[in-house]
N, C-alpha and C positions, 0 to 999 in steps of 0.2 A: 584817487589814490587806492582806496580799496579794489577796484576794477583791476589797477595794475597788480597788485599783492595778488589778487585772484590766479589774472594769467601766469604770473611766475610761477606763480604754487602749482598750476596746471601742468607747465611746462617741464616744470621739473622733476614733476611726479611719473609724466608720461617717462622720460628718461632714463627714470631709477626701473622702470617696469620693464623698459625694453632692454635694460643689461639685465634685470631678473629674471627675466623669459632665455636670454643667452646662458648664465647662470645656471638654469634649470635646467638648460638639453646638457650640460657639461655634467651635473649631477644625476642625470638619468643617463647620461653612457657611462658614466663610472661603474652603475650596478649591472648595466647589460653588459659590458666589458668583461665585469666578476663572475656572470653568468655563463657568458660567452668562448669565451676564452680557452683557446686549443692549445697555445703554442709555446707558452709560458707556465712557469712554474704553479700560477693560480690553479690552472686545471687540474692539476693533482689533489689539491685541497677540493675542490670541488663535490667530490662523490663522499667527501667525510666527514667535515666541517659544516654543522648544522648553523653555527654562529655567523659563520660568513655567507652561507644563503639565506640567512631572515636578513643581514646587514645588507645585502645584496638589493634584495624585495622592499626592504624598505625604502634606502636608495632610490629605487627606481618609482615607487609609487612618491617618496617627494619630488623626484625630477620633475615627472609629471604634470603631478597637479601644479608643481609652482611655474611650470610653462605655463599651463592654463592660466593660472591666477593675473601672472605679468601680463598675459592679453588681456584677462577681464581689466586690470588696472588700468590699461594702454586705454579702452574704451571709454572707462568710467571717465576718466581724468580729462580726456578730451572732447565728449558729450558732456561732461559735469553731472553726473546722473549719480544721486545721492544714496540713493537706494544699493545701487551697484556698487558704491564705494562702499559702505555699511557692509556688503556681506565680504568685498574685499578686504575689510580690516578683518573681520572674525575668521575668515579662511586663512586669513595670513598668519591669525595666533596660533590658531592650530599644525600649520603647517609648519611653523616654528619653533612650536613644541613637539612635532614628532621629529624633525631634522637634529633636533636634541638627545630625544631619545637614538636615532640611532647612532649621534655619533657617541655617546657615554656607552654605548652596545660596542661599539667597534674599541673604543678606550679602553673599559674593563675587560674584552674578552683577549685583551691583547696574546698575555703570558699565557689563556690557556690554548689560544690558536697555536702557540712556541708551542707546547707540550704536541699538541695534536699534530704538526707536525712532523716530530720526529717518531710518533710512530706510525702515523701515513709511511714515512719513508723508509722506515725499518722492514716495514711488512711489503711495501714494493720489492724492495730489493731480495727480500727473501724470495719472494714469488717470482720475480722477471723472469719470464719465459716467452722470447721472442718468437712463437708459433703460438702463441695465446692473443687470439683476437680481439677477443673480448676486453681485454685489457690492452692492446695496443696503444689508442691514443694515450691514455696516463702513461702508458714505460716511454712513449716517444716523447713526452712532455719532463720527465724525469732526463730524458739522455741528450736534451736540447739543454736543461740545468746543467748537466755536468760539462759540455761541451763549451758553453757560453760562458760559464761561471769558471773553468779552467780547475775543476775539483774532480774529486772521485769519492763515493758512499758519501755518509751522512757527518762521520768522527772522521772517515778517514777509507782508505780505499779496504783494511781490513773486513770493513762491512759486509764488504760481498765475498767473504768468506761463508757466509750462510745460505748464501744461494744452494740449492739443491742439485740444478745443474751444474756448475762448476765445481761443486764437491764429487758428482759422478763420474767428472772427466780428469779426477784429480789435480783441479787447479792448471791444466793445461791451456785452460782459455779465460780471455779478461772482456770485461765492457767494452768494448769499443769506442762508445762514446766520452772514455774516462782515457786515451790514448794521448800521452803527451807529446808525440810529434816524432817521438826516436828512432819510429816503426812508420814507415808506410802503411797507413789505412785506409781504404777505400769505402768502407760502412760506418754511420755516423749512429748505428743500433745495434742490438744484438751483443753475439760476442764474438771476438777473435781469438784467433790461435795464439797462442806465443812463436816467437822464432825458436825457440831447441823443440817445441812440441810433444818435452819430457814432461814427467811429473816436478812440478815448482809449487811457490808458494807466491806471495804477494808482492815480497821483495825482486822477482824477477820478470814482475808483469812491467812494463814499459806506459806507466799510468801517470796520473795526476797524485802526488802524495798529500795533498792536501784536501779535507775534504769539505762539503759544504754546508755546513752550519751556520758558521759563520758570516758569509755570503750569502743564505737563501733569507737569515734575517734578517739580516741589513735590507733587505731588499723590500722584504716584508715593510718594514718597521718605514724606510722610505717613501714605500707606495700608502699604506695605512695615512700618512704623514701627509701627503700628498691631498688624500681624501678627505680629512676630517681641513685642513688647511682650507679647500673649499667649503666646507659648508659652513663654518666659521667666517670664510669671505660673503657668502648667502645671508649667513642668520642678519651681519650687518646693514645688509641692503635692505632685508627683510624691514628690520627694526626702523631707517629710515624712511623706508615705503612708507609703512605705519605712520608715522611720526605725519610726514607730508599729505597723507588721505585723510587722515584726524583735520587737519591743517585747512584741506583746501573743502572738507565737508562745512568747519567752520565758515572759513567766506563765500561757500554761497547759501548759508542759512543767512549771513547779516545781509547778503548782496540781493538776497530775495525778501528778506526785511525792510529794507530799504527802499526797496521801489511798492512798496502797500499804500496804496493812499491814502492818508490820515484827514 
């Protein structure tokens, strides 16, 4: 009887490791995705947002170790190697309390990410100067936002009333990328002409009149959502790993009790 309780314990310890190890690589591209990431709206926040590159960093060093961990687990569980189980419960507390840590990091810095933000995107828009290299990839990650998201500026297409360049050309040219479809456009960056190619104002740019606020945090607030959802799915596995290594370190301390000759 105890033999058999042994092997189940075994079996199904090995199991909970090998979705925590799958787990793990899902939790360490979340952070290398935050890292990585050109083509979407994150990359904007990227060069500003110190909160979401330590959430990032952290991410990925739990990803990490908790792929390592589910292999040490995978091993311990099917050698029975007591020792290895032992440091696999104390790596798993810790790893459990720092997957904690950052998801109350990502929780609490939520509204000041909102704040940060909009004025990442104030101070782009002021800036956007499509012969500025340097800044390329952000303004192409901003004009992929407005193009995908069906918006223009931040409040509203008004925004890029503070650009620099378009106040020298007096308002003769609009985003491109904020183009609702009325106008033939060919450039999905930069800026376009208007068709009278007089002096206008905002009301006669052929734009998206709604702008993306709204939508960049939904989107946020979604993906955020998304993230802490897994490590939440994690911490549970985590907690049952635990539970099952405690479990199976117990039968084979009786199971090696047992066989001592009295």
């Amino acid at each position: 009887m105890g033999s058999d309780c042994l092997k189940v314990t075994k079996y199904f310890l090995f199991l909970f490791n090998l979705l925590f190890f799958i787990l793990g690589a899902v939790i360490l591209g979340f952070g290398v995705w935050i890292l990585v990431d050109r083509s979407s709206f994150i990359s904007v926040l990227q060069t500003s947002s110190e909160s979401l590159k330590v959430g990032a960093y952290i991410l990925i060093g739990v990803g990490a170790v908790t792929m390592l961990m589910g292999f040490l687990g995978c091993v311990g569980a099917v050698n029975e190697v007591r020792c290895l189980l032992g440091l696999y419960i104390t790596c798993l507390l810790l790893i459990l309390l720092a997957q904690v840590a950052a998801g109350l990091l990502i929780y609490f810095q939520r509204d000041a990410l909102k704040a940060e933000v909009s004025i990442v995107v104030h101070d782009l828009i002021r800036d956007y100067d499509p012969d500025n290299q340097d800044k390329k990839s952000i303004q192409d990650a901003w004009d992929y936002v407005q193009e995908q998201l069906t918006c223009c500026g931040w409040i509203g297409p008004q925004n890029w009333t503070e650009n620099e360049i378009l106040l020298n050309k007096s308002l003769t040219s609009y985003p491109c990328s904020c183009s609702n479809g009325s106008v033939d456009v060919q450039l999905k960056s930069g800026f376009c002409e208007t068709p009278t190619n007089k002096t206008a104002s905002v009301a006669d740019w052929p734009v998206y009149t709604k702008g993306c606020m709204s939508n960049v945090q939904s989107w946020l607030q979604d993906n955020l959502g998304i993230i802490l959802g897994v490590c939440t799915g994690v911490a549970v596995i985590e907690l049952l790993g635990m539970v099952l290594a405690i479990s199976l370190c117990k039968n084979i301390h009786r199971e090696e009790y047992s066989k001592v000759p009295k």
